[in-house]
Backbone bond lengths (Angstrom), bond angles and torsions (degrees), N, CA, C in turn:
res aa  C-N    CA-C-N  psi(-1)  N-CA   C-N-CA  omega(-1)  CA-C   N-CA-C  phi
1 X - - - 1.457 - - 1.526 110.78 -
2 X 1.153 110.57 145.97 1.764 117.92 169.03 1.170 110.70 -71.73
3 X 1.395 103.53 124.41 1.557 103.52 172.95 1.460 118.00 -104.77
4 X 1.255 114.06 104.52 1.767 107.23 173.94 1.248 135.26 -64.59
5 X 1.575 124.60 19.57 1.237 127.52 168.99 1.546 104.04 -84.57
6 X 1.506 106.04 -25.45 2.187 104.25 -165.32 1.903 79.71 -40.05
7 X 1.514 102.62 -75.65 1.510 107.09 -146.61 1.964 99.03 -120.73
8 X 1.172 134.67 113.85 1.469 130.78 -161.02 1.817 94.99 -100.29
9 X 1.355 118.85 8.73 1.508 120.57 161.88 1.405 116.85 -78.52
10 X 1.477 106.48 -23.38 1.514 93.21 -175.92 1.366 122.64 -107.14
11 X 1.824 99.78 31.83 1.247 105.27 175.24 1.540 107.38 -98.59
12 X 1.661 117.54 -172.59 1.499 112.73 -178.98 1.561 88.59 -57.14
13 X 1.586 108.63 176.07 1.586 102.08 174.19 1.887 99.18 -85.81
14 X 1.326 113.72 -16.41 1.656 111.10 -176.59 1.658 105.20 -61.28
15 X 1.530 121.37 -46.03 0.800 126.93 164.68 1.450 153.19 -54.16
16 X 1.713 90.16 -30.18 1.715 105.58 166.86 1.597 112.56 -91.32
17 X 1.635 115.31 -0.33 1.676 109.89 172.55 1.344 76.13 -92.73
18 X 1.203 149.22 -73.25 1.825 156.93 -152.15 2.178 74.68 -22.35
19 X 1.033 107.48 -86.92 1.689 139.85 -172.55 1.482 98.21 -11.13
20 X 1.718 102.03 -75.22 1.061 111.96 -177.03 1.603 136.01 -50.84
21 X 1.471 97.05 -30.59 1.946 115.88 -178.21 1.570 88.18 -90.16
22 X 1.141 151.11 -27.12 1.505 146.07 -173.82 1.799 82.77 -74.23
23 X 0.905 117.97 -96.40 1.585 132.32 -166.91 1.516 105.41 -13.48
24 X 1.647 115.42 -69.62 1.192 122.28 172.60 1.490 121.23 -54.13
25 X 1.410 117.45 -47.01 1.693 106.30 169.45 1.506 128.61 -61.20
26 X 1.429 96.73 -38.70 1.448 110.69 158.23 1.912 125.16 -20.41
27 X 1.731 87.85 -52.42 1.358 102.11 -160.14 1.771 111.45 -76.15
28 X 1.517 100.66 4.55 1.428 105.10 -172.85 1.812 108.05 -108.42
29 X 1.291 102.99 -4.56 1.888 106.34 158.35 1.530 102.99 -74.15
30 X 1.825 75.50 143.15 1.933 98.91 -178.42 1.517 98.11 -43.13
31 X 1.246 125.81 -76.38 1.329 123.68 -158.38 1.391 120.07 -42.22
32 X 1.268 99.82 -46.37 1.732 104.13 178.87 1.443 111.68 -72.23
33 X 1.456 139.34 -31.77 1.194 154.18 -152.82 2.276 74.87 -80.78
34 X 1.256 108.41 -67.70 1.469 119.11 -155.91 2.055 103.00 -59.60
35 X 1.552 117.23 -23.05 1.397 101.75 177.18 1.201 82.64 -112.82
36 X 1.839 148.23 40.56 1.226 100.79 149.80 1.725 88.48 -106.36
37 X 1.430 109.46 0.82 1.777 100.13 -179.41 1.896 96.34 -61.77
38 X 1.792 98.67 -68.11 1.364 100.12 -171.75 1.811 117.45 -23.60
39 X 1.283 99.30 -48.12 1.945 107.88 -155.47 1.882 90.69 -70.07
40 X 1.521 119.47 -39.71 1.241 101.59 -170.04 1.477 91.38 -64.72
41 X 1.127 124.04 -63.49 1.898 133.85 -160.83 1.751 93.12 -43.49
42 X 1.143 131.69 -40.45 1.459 122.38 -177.84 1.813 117.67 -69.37
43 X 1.637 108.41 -17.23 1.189 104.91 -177.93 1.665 95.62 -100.19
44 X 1.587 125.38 1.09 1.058 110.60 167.41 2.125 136.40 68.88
45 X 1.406 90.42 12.94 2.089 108.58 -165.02 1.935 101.46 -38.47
46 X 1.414 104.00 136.41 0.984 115.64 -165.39 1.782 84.34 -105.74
47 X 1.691 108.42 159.80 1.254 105.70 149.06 1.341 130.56 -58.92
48 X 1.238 120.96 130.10 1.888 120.22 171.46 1.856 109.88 92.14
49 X 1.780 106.02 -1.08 1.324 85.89 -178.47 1.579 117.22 -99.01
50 X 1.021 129.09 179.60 1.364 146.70 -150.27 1.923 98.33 -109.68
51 X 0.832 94.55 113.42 2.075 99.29 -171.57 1.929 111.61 -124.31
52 X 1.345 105.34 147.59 1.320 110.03 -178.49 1.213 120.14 -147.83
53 X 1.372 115.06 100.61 1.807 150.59 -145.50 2.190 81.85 -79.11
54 X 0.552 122.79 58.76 1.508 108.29 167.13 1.786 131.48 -38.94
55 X 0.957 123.17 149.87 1.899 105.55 172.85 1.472 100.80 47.76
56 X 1.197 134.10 34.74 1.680 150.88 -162.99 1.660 104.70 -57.14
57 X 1.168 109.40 -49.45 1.737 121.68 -172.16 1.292 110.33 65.43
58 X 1.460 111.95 -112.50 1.630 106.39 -177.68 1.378 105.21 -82.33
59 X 0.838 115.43 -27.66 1.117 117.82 179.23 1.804 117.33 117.99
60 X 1.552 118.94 34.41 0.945 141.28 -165.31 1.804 124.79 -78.57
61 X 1.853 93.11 -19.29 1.488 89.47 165.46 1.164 112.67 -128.93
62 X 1.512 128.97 -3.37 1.808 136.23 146.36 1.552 96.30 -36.52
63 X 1.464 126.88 -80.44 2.002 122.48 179.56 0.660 111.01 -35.49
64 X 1.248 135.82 -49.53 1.771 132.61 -178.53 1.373 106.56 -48.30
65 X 1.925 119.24 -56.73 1.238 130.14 -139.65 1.750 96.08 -78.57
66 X 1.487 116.94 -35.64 1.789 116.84 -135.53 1.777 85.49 -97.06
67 X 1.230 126.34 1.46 1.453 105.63 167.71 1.826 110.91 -92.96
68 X 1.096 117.15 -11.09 1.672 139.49 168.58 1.080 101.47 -51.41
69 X 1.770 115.10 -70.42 1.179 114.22 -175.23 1.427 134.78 -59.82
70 X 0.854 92.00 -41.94 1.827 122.32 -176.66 1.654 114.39 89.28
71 X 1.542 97.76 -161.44 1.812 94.79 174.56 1.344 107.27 -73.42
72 X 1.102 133.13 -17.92 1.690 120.14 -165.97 1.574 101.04 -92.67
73 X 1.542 124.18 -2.28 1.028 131.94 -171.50 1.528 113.29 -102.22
74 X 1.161 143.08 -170.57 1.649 151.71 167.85 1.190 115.85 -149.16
75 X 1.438 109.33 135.60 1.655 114.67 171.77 1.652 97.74 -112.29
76 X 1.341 108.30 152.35 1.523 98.32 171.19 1.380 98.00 -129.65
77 X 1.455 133.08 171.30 1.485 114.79 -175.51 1.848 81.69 -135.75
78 X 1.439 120.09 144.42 1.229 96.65 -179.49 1.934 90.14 -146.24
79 X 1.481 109.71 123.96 1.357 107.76 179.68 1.747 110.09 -132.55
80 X 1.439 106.11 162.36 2.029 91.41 168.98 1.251 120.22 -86.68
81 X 1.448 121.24 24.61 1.461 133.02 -172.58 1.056 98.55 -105.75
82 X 1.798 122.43 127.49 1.434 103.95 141.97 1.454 129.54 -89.14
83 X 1.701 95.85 -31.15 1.834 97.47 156.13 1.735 113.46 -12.99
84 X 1.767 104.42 -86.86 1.228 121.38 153.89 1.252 130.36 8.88
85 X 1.372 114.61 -73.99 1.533 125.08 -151.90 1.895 90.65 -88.95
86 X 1.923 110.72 -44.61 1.629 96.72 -173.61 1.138 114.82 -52.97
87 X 1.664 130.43 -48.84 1.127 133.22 146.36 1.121 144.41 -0.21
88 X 1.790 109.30 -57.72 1.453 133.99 -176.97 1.805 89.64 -70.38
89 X 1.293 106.87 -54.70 2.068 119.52 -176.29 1.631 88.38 -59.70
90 X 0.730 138.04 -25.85 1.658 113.32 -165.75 1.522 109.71 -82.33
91 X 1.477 109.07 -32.01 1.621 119.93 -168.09 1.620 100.52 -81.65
92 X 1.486 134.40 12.04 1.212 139.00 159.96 1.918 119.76 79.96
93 X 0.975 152.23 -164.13 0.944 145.88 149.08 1.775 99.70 155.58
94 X 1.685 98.53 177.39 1.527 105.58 173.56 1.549 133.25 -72.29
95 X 1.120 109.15 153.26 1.543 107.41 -172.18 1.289 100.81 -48.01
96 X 1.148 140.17 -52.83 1.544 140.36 -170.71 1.432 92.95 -51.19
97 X 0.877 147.90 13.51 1.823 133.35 -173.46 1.262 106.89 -130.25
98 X 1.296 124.95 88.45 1.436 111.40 163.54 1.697 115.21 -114.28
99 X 1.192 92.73 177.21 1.756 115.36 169.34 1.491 136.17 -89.13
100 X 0.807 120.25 140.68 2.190 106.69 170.76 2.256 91.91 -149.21
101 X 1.152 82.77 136.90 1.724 91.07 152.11 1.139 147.00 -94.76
102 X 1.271 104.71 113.36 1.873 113.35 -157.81 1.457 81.85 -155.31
103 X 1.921 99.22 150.52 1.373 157.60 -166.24 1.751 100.00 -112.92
104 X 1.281 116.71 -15.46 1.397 116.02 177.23 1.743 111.01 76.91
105 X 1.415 110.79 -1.89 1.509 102.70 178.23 1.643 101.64 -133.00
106 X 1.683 92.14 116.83 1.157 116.74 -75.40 1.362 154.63 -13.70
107 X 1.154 123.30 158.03 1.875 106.59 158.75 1.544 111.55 -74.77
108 X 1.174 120.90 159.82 1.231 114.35 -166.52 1.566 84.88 -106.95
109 X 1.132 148.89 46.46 1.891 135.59 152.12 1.857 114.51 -117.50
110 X 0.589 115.04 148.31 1.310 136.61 -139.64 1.737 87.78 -103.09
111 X 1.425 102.13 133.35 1.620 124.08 -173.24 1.518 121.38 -42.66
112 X 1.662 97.76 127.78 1.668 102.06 -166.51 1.556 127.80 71.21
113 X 0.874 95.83 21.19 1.964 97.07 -172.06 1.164 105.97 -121.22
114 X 1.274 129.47 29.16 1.989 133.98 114.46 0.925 150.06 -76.35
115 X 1.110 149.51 141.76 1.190 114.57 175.38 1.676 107.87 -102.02
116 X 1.144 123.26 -48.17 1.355 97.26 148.65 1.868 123.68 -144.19
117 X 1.229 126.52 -145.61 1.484 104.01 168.98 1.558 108.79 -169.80
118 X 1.240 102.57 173.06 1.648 112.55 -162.54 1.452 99.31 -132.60
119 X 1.512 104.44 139.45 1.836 129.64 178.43 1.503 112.47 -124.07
120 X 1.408 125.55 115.91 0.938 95.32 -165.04 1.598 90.83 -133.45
121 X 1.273 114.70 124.38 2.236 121.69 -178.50 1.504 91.55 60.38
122 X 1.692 129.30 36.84 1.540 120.77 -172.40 1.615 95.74 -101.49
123 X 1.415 112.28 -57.00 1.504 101.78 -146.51 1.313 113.95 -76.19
124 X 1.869 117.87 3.72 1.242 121.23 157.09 0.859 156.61 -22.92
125 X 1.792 94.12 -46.04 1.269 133.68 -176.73 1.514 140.03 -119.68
126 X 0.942 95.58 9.08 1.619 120.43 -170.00 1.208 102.80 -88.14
127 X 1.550 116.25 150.05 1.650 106.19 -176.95 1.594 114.74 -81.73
128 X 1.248 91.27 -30.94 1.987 93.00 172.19 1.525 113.66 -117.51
129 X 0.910 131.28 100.33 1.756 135.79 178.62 1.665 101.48 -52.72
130 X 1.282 117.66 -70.93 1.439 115.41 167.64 0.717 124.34 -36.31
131 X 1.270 155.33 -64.93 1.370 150.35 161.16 1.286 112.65 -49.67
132 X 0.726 143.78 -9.88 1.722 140.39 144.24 1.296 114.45 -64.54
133 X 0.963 111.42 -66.19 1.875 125.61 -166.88 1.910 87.28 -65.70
134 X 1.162 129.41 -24.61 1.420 124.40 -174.35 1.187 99.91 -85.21
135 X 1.525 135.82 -35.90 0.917 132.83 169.13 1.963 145.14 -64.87
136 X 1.440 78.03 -51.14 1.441 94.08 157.02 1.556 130.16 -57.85
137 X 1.803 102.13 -30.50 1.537 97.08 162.19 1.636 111.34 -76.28
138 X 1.259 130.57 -20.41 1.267 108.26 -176.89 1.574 112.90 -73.26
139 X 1.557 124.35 -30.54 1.168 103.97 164.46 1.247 135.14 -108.21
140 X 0.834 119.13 41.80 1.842 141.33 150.39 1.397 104.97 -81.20
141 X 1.580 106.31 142.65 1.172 101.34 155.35 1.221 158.91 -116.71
142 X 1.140 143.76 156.57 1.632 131.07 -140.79 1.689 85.92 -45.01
143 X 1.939 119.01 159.21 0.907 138.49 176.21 1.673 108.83 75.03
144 X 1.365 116.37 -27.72 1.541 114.67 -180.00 1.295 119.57 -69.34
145 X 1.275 97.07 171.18 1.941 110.33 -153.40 1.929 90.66 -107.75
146 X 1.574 119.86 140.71 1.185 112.57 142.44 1.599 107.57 -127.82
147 X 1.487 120.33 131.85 1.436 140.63 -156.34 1.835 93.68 -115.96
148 X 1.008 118.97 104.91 1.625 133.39 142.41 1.341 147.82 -80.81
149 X 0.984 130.42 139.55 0.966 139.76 -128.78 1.757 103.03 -137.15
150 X 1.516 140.89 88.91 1.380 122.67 -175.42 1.267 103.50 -161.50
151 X 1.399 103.25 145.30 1.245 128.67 -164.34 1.954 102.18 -89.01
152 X 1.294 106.87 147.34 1.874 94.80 172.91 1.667 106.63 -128.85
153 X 1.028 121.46 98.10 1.605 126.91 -175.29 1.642 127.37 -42.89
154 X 1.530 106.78 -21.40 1.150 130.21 -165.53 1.458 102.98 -87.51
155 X 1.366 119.79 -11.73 1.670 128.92 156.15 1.069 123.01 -90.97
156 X 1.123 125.20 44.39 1.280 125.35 179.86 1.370 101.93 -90.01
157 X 0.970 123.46 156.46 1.670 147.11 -173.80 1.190 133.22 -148.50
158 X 1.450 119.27 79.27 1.426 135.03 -155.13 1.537 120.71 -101.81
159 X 1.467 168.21 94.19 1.020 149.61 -177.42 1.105 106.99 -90.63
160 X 1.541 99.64 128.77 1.844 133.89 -171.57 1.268 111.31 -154.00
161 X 1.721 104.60 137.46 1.440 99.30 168.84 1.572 112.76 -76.82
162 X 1.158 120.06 5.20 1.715 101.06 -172.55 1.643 90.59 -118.51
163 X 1.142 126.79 103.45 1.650 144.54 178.63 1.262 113.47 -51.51
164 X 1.688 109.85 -61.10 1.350 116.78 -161.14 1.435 97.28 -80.63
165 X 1.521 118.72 -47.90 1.737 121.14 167.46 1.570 120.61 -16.58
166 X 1.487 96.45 -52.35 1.518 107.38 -144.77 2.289 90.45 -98.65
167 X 1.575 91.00 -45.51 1.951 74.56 152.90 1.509 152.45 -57.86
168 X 1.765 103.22 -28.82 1.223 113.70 154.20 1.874 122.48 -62.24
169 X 0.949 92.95 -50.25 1.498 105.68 176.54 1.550 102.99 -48.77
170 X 0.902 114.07 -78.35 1.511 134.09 -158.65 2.178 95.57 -68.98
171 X 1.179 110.20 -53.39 1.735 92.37 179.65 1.275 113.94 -60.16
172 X 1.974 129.60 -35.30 0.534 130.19 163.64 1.815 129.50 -41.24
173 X 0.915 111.71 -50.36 1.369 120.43 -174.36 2.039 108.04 -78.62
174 X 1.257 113.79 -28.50 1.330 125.33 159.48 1.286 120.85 -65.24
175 X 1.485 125.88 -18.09 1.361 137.77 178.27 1.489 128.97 -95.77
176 X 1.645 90.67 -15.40 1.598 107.38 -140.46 1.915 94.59 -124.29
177 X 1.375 111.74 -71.65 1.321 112.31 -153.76 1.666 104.76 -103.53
178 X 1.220 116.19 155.99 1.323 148.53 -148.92 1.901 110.27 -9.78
179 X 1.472 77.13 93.55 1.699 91.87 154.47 2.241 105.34 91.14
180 X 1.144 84.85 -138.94 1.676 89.32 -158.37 1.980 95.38 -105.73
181 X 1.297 134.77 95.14 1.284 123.64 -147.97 1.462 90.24 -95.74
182 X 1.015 135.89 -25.50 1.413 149.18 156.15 1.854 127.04 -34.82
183 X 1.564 98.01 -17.52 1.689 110.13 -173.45 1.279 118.03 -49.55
184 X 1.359 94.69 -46.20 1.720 94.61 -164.71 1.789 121.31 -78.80
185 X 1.448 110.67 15.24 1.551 126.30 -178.17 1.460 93.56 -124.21
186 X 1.984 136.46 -9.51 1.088 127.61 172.71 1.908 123.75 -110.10
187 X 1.757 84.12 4.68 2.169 87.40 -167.91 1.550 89.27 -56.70
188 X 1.564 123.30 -69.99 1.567 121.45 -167.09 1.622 104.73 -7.46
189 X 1.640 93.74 -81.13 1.807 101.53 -157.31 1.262 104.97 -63.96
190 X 1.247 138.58 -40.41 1.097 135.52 -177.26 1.922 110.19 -62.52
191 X 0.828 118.96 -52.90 1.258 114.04 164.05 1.575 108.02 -58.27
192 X 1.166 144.26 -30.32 1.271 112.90 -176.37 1.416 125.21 -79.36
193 X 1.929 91.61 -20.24 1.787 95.54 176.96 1.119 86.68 -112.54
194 X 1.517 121.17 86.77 1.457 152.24 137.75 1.336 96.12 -143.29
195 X 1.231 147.97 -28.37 1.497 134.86 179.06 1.169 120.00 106.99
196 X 1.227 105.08 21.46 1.485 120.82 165.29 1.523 124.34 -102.08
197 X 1.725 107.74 141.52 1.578 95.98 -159.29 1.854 103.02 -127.92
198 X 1.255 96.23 174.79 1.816 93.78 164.26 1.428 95.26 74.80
199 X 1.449 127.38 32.75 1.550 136.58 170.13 2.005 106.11 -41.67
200 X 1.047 111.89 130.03 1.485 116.80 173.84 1.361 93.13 -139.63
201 X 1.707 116.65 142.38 1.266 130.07 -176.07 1.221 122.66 -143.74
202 X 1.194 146.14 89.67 1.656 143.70 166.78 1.657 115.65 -104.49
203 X 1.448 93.51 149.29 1.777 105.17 174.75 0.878 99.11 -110.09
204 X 1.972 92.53 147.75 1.756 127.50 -179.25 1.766 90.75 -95.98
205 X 1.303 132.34 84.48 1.673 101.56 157.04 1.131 126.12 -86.68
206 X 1.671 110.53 113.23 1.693 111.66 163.25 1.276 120.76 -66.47
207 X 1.373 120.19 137.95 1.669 127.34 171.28 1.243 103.97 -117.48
208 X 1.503 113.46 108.16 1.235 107.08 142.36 1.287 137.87 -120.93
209 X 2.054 104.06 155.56 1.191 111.56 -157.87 1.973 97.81 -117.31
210 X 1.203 103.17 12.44 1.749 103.53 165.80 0.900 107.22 -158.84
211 X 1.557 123.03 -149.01 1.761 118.54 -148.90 1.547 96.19 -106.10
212 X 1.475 127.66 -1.81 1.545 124.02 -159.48 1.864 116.94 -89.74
213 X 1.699 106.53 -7.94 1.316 119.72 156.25 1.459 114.24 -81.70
214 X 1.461 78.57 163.38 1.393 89.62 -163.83 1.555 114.44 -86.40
215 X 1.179 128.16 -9.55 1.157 126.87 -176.66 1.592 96.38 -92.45
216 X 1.256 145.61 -44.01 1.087 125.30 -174.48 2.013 125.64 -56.05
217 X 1.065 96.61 -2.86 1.630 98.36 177.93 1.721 72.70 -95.60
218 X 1.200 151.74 -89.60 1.188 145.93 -143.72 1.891 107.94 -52.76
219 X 0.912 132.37 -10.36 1.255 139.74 164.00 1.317 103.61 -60.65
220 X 1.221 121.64 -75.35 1.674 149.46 -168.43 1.356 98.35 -44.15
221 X 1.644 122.45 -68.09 1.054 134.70 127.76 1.907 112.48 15.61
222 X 1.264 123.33 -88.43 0.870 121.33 -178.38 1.385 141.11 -29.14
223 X 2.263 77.24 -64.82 1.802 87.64 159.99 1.258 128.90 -48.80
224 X 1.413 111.75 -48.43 1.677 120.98 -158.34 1.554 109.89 -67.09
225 X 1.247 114.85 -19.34 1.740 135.92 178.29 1.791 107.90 -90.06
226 X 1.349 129.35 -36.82 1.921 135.17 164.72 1.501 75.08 -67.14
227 X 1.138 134.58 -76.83 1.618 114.75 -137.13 1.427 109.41 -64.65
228 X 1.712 132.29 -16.95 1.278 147.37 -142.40 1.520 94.29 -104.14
229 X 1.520 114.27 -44.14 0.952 119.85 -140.23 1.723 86.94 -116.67
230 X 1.339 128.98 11.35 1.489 136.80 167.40 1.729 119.94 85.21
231 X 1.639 108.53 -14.78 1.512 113.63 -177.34 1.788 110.72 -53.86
232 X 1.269 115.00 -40.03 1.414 124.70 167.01 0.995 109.20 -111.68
233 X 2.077 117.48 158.77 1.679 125.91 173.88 1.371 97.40 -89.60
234 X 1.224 95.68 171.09 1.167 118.37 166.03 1.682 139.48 -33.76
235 X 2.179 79.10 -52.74 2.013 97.21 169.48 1.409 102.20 -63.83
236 X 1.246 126.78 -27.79 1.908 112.81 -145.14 1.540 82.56 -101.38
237 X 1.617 135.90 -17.70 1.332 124.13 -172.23 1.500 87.52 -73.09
238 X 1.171 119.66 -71.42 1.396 134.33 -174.61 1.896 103.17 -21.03
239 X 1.561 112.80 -63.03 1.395 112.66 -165.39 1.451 109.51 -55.80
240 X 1.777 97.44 -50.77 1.345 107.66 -167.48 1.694 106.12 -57.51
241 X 1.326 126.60 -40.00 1.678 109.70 -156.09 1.812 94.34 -90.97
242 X 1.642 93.41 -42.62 1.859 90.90 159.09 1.737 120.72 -9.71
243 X 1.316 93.83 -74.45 1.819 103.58 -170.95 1.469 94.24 -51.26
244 X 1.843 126.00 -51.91 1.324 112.69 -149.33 1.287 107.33 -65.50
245 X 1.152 124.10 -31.01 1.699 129.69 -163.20 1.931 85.14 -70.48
246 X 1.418 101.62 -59.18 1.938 105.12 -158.14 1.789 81.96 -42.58
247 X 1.167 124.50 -66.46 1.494 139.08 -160.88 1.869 93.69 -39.47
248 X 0.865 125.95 -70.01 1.664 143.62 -177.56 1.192 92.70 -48.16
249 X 1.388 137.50 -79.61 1.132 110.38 174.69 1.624 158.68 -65.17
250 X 1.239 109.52 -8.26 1.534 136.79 155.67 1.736 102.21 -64.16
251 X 1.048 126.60 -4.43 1.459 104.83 -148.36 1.695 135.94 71.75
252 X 1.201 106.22 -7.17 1.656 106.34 -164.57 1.682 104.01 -97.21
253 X 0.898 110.08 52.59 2.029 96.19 -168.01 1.552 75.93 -110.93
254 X 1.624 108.76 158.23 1.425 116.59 144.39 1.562 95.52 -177.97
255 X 1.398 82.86 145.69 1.734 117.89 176.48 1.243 112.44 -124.00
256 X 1.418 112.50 -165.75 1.732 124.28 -166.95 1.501 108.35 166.54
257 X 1.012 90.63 149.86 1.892 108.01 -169.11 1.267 103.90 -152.79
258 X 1.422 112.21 122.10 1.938 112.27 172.07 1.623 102.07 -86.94
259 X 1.610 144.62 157.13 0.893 119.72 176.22 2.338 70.35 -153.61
260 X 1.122 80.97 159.47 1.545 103.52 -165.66 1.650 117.20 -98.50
261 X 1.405 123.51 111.46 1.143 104.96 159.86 1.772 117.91 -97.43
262 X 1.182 118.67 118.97 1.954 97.01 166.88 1.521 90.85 -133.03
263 X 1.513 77.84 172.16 1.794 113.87 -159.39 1.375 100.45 -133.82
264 X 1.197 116.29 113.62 1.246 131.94 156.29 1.469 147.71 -106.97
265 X 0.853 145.91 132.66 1.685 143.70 -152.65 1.852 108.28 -110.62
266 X 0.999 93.66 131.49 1.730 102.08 159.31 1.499 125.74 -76.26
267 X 1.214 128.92 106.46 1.486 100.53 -158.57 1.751 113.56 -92.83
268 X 1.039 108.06 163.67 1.282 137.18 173.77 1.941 121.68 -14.26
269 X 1.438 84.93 -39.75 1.575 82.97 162.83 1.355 118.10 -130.74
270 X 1.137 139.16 56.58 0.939 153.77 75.50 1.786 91.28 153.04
C-alpha cells in the first residue's frame, strides 16, 4: 500500500491539509501530549542551544522545544513537506523557530552546528533510515544528544474473542500499511551502525480502555483498510469491529501500544 506519510506533497493538496489538521489535532490527546513531553524531556534543551526538529510536520515538537531554548537559542524544524512546514508557519511561534525543506539526504546545514536533535514517528518512514541517522550525526555535535521518538505496531495488544481474526487483521496491517511498523524495536541497532553511541532506551505503553486514545481510532482504522483492501469479508469486518464498539460501550475494551523513546550521543571524537 502507499503510504502518504513518506511525502504528504504528493497527495491531492485537499488531502495533504486533511493530513496536516489530523497530525496537529492529534497532538492535543493526553497520550500524545504525554510522549511528546517525555521525548522533549529525554533530549533535555538547554538555554541558548541550537536544536533540529527533524520529520518536524506541523511543527508540534519545534513549539514545545524553542521556549527551552530561549532567544539566545534556535529551534529549526526541518521536514520534506511543504504542505507541512506552511502549516507548521501558520500555527505561529518565536523568531528563534524556524523552518527549511529537506528529505534529510542530505541536510542542507553544515557539520556540527547542533547541538542536538529530536525525531519524532520520522525514521519510519523515510526511504533510507541510515542515511538519516548518518546524517543527523554529521550535524550534531560531538557530545550532542539525538532523542527519538517511535512507535512499534507489532505491540499491539488488543482483547478479542476472535484471536486468529484479530491476528490476521492486526499482522496484516503491521506488515502492510504506512511505513516500517517494526521501528521502534530497531532505532537502537540502527543507530549504532550509523555511529552513534551511549544508546538509552525506555517504553511509553499507552492503554487504552475508550475511544479518547489515540490508537483506538487507528485500530478501527485497521479493520476498515483488511476489509478495503480484501484480507477480511465483509461478515468478519462487521463481527470483528461489532465486538469493539459492544466492548466500548460496556466499558470492557482495552488495548496497548509500546512506543519507544531512545537517546543517543555523538561521541566525543567525532
Amino acid at each position: 500500500m502507499k503510504n502518504p506519510w513518506i511525502d504528504p506533497d504528493r497527495l491531492p493538496p485537499e488531502e495533504a491539509l486533511s493530513l496536516a489538521q489530523f497530525i496537529n489535532g492529534r497532538s492535543d490527546i493526553p497520550d500524545q501530549r504525554q510522549a511528546h513531553s517525555t521525548l522533549v524531556d529525554a533530549l533535555s534543551p538547554q538555554s541558548g542551544a541550537r536544536l533540529l526538529d527533524f520529520g518536524c510536520g506541523t511543527g508540534v515538537i519545534a513549539r514545545r522545544l524553542a521556549p527551552l531554548v530561549g532567544e539566545t537559542g534556535e529551534v529549526v524544524g526541518a521536514d520534506i513537506s511543504r504542505v507541512m512546514l506552511d502549516f507548521a508557519r501558520s500555527c505561529g511561534g518565536p523568531a528563534h523557530l524556524r523552518y527549511e525543506q529537506s528529505d534529510g539526504a542530505p541536510l542542507p546545514f553544515p557539520d556540527d552546528s547542533f547541538d542536538g536533535a529530536a525525531m519524532a514517528r520520522t525514521l519510519m518512514h523515510v526511504d533510507n533510515p541510515h542515511e538519516t541517522l548518518v546524517e543527523l550525526r554529521r550535524v550534531v555535535r560531538p557530545g550532542g544528544r539525538l532523542a527519538i521518538l517511535e512507535c512499534d505496531w507489532g505491540t499491539v495488544a488488543l482483547d478479542h474473542s476472535d484471536r486468529a481474526l484479530t491476528r490476521r487483521i492486526l499482522d496484516w496491517r503491521t506488515d502492510t500499511v504506512d511505513g516500517n511498523n517494526w521501528m521502534g524495536r530497531q532505532v537502537v541497532a540502527r543507530c549504532l551502525a550509523a555511529g552513534w553511541a551511549s544508546a538509552d532506551a525506555h517504553v511509553l505503553v499507552t492503554v487504552g480502555r475508550d475511544a479518547t486514545t489515540t490508537h483506538f481510532g487507528s485500530i478501527r482504522r485497521a479493520g476498515d483498510l483488511a476489509r478495503q483492501n480484501g484480507v477480511i469479508t465483509q461478515s468478519e469486518y462487521d463481527s470483528w469491529v461489532g465486538e469493539l464498539d459492544s466492548r466500548l460501550t460496556a466499558g470492557l475494551f482495552f488495548a496497548s501500544i509500546n512506543e519507544y523513546i531512545v537517546v543517543v550521543r555523538r561521541g566525543e571524537d567525532g
